[in-house]
Every structure is written in C-alpha cells, then in structure tokens.
C-alpha positions in Angstrom: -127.6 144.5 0.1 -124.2 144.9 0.1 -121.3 142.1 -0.2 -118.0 143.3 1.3 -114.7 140.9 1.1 -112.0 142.4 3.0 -108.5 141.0 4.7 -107.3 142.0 8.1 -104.5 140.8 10.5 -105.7 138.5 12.8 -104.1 138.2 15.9 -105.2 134.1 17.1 -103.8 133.3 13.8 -100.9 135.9 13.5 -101.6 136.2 9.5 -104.2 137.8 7.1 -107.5 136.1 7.0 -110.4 136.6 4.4 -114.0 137.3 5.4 -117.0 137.7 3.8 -119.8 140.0 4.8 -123.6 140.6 4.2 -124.5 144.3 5.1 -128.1 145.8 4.5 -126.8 148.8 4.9 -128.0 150.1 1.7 -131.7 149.8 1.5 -133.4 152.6 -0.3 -137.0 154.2 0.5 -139.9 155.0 -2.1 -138.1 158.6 -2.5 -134.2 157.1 -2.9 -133.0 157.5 -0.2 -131.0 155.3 2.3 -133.0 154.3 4.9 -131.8 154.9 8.7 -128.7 153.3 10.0 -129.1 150.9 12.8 -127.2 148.3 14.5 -127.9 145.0 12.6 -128.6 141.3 14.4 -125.4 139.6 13.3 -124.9 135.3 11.9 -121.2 134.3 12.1 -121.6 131.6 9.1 -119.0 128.7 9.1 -118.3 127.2 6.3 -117.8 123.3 5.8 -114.4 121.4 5.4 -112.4 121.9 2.5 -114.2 124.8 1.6 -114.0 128.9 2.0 -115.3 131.9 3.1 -117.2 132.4 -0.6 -119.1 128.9 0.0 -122.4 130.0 1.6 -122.9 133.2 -0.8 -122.2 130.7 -4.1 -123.6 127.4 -2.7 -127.0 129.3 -1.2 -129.5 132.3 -1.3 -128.2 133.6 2.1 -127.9 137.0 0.7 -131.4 137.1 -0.3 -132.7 135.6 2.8 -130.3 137.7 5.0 -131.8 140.9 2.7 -135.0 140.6 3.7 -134.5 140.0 7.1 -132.3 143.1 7.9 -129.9 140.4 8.8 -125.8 140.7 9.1 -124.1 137.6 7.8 -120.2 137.2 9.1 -118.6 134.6 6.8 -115.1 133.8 8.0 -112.3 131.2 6.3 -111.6 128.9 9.1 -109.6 126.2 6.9 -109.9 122.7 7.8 -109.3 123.2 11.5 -113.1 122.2 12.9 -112.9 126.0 14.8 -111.0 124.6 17.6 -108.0 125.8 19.3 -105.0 123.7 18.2 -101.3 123.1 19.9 -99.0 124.6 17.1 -97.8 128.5 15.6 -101.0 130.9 16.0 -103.5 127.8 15.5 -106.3 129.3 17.7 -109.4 128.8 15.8 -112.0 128.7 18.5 -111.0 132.3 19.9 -110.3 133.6 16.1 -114.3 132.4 15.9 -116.1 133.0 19.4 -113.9 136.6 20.1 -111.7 137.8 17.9 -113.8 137.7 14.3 -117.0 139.3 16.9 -114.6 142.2 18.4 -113.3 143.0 15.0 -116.8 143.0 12.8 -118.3 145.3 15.4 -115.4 147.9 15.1 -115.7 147.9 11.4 -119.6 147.4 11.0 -122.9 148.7 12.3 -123.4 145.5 14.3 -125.1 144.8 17.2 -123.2 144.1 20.6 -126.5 142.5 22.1 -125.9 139.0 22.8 -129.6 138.3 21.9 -128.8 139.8 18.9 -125.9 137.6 18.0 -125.7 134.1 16.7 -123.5 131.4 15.0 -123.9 128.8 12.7 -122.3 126.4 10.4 -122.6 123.4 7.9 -120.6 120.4 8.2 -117.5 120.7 9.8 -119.2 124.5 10.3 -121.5 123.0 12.3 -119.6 121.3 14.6 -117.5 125.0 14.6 -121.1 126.3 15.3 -122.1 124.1 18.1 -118.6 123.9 20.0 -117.8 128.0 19.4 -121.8 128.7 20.3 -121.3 126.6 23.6 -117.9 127.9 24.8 -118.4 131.5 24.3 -122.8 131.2 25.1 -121.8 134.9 26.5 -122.0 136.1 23.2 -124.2 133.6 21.2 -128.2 133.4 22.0 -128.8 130.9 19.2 -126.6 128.0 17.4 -127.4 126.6 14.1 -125.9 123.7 13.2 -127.1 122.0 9.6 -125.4 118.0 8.7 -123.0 118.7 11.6 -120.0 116.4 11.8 -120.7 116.1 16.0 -118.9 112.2 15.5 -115.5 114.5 15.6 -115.4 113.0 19.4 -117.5 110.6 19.4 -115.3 108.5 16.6 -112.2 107.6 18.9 -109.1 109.2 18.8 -108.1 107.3 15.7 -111.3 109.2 14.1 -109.5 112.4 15.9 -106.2 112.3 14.5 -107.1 111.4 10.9 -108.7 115.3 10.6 -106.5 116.9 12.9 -103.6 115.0 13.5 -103.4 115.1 17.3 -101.4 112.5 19.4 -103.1 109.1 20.8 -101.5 109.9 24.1 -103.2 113.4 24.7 -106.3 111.5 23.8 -108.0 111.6 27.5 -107.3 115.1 27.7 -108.9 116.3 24.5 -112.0 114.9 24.8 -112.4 115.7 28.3 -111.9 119.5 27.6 -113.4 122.6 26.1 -113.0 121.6 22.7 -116.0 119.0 23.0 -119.1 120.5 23.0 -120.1 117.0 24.7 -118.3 118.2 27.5 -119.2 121.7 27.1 -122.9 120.6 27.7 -122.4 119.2 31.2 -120.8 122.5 32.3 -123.7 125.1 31.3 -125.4 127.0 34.0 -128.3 129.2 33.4 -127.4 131.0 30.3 -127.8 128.2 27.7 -128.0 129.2 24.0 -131.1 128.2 21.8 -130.3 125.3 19.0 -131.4 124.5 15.3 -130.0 121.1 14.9 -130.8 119.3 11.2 -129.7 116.3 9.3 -131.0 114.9 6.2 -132.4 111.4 6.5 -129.5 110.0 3.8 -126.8 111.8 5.7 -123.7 109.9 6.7 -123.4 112.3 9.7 -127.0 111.7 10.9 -126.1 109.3 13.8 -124.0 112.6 15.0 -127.2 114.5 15.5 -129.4 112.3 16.6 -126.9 111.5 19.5 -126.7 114.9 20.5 -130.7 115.8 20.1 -130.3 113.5 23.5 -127.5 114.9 25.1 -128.7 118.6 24.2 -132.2 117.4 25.7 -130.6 116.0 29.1 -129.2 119.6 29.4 -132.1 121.4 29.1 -131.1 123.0 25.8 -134.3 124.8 24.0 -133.7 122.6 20.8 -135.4 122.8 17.5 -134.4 119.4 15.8 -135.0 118.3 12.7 -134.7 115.3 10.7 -135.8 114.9 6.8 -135.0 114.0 3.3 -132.2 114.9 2.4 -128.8 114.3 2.4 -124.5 116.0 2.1 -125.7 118.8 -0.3 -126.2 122.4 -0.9 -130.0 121.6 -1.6 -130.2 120.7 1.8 -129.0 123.3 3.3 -130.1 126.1 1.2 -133.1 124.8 2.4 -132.6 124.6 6.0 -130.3 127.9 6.5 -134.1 129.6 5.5 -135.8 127.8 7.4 -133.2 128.3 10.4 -133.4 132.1 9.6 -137.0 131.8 9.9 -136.0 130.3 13.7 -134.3 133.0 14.9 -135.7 136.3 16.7 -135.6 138.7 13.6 -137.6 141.1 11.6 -139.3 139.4 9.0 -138.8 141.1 5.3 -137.8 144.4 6.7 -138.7 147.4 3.9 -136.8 149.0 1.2 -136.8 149.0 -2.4 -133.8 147.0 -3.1 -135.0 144.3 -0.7 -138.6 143.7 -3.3 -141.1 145.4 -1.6 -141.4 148.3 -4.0 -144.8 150.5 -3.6 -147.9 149.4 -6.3 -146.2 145.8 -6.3 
C-alpha cells in the first residue's frame, strides 16, 4: 500500500494545502510482479477539529483496512472550518471538499470518476464535513459516513454557531436556512439521495446530534445504517467503526496480492 503526502495550490483556498493519500497501487502477485492498474473506489476522509490530515493514518488502521479492500483513501487538512464555505479571503471549505480536492485527486491518481464509486466521510467535526459535503454535492457521493458527528453545529443556536466559527447573530436566519445545514439540505433532495453510516457511542456528548438526525434522515427517505453503542469521543471508537463502515460500503472484500497478506501456502 502506498502512503503519498503531497502539497498543491488550491484554488477555494488560494494557498498550499496538505493531503494525505492511501494508494494500492503497489500490490505484488505470487511471481513479483505489480498487479494490473485499475481505477480505485475512492473515501475522502475528514479529519476532526483541531486536528490534521495525518490523524486517521496515526489514530486508526485505515491503511490496513483500505489495503485489503483495494480501497483509495483521500485525507485532506480542512482546519477548524466544519468544511463549510465561509465569508472571508479564499475561506471556501465546502467546494475545496465536495469539487475541488475530487477534481484534483483524479488528475493525479488512478481514481475512479463513478459516483458509485465515490464516497465521503468524517469523525467529529469530519462528520458533520461528511454529512453536509455528502448532501450538497450527492452528484458525486453515493455513500456518507459520519462516526460521533458534531450535527448540534445548527441545532445549538447561533450563540453555539459563532463560538466555532465566529459568524454574526444578525446573519443568523440566513445561515441556518441555507446550504451549509445539512438539516436543510435534507428537505431539498430529489431522487438521487446518498446512502448513510451514522454512529455514536452511547457515552458520547454529541449523541443527541445523531439521534436527531437518524429522524430527520428517516423522514427523507435516506437508506440509513445507524448505529448506537458503547463507546464514547475516542479513537477506539472509531477505529472500530471506520471498519465496520468500510465493511458498509459496496467494495471488494480483501482484494489479492502479496503485500496485502494473502500470500500462497498461508
């Protein structure tokens, strides 16, 4: 499996931006050799607030579960912006996430431009990134995963609002009635709706967040895969559930090669 960290320019946020990849583009059969090149099912991975584009490889076994998968993991620095767009200098989060970060990967990697082949996900403030970013651009996204999601973002008040992101009380009623609530965002899907993995450990803070929206993605007619067990705000949890997630989505299970374990005789 290989683990590529590379820079580039990003034009939503008109500066250099790490991301973090995980290509299985370097399997090997019985004889040595690299096995055929294909164009991979793709995660864009979201990392939680105050963390980085490093989190998921060093907090999780992503790399092992993406491995044997013949998975593509996308793992982007999105800050502490929630993936949104935001009023400012080059503060476009949501389009860096749901177009820019998909139409630059697929230049520069064997990546598949299905959209059943392409999904999101996120912990955290990741997950609300996921769920929002999933909703908005479901053109591109079959599938959302969304692990301890902070979905109270809206549902807190603007006070709640402008403590993480610092907008202004006035521009309040025109927030939350907008694209950048993926409550909102549910009452506007027609036909195409993306599938969901919604968990939330059972000591989580957040957990009134998902339960809320098990409801509201219900009412919509969502295909929703919720669930709600012991756990609680930790990398346990979710190294957990990003497997069982993986296990969730429409891929090849323990695709072949040697570096992936499934050497001949074993």
């Amino acid at each position: 499996m290989a683990l590529i960290q590379f820079t580039y320019v990003s034009s939503a946020l008109l500066r250099s931006v790490p991301v973090q990849v995980i290509l299985p583009v370097d399997k090997l059969d019985p004889e040595g050799n690299y096995l055929p090149l294909k164009k991979y099912k793709t995660l864009y991975l979201l990392h939680g607030i105050l963390g980085s584009h490093v989190d998921w490889v060093s907090g999780t076994r992503i790399q092992r579960w993406a491995e044997e998968r013949d998975l593509a993991v996308v793992m982007p620095s999105g800050e502490n912006s929630f993936y949104i767009d935001r009023p400012g200098f080059h503060t476009d989060y949501g389009r860096f996430i749901g177009e820019e970060l998909v139409q630059i990967t697929r230049r520069m990697f064997p990546l598949s431009e299905k959209r059943e082949d392409t999904f999101i996900g996120g912990l955290s403030m990741g997950g609300f990134g996921a769920m929002r970013n999933g909703l908005k651009y479901r053109e591109t996204f079959s599938r959302i995963i969304s692990l301890s999601p902070a979905l109270h973002l809206f549902e807190g008040g603007p006070d709640l609002f402008a403590g993480f992101l610092g907008k202004g009380l006035e521009q309040w009623e025109e927030i939350v009635n907008s694209d950048l609530n993926p409550r909102w965002l549910l009452g506007k899907l027609g036909e195409e709706k993306p599938g969901v993995y919604l968990a939330c450990g059972d000591k989580d803070d957040l957990l009134p967040g998902s339960r809320l929206y098990r409801r509201l993605l219900t009412e919509a007619g969502v295909e929703l895969h919720y669930v709600e067990d012991a756990g609680g705000h930790e990398w346990d949890y979710w190294d957990r559930h990003i497997r069982l997630a993986l296990d969730w989505l429409p891929l090849d299970q323990r695709s072949g090669g040697l570096n992936s374990g499934n050497i001949k005789g074993e």
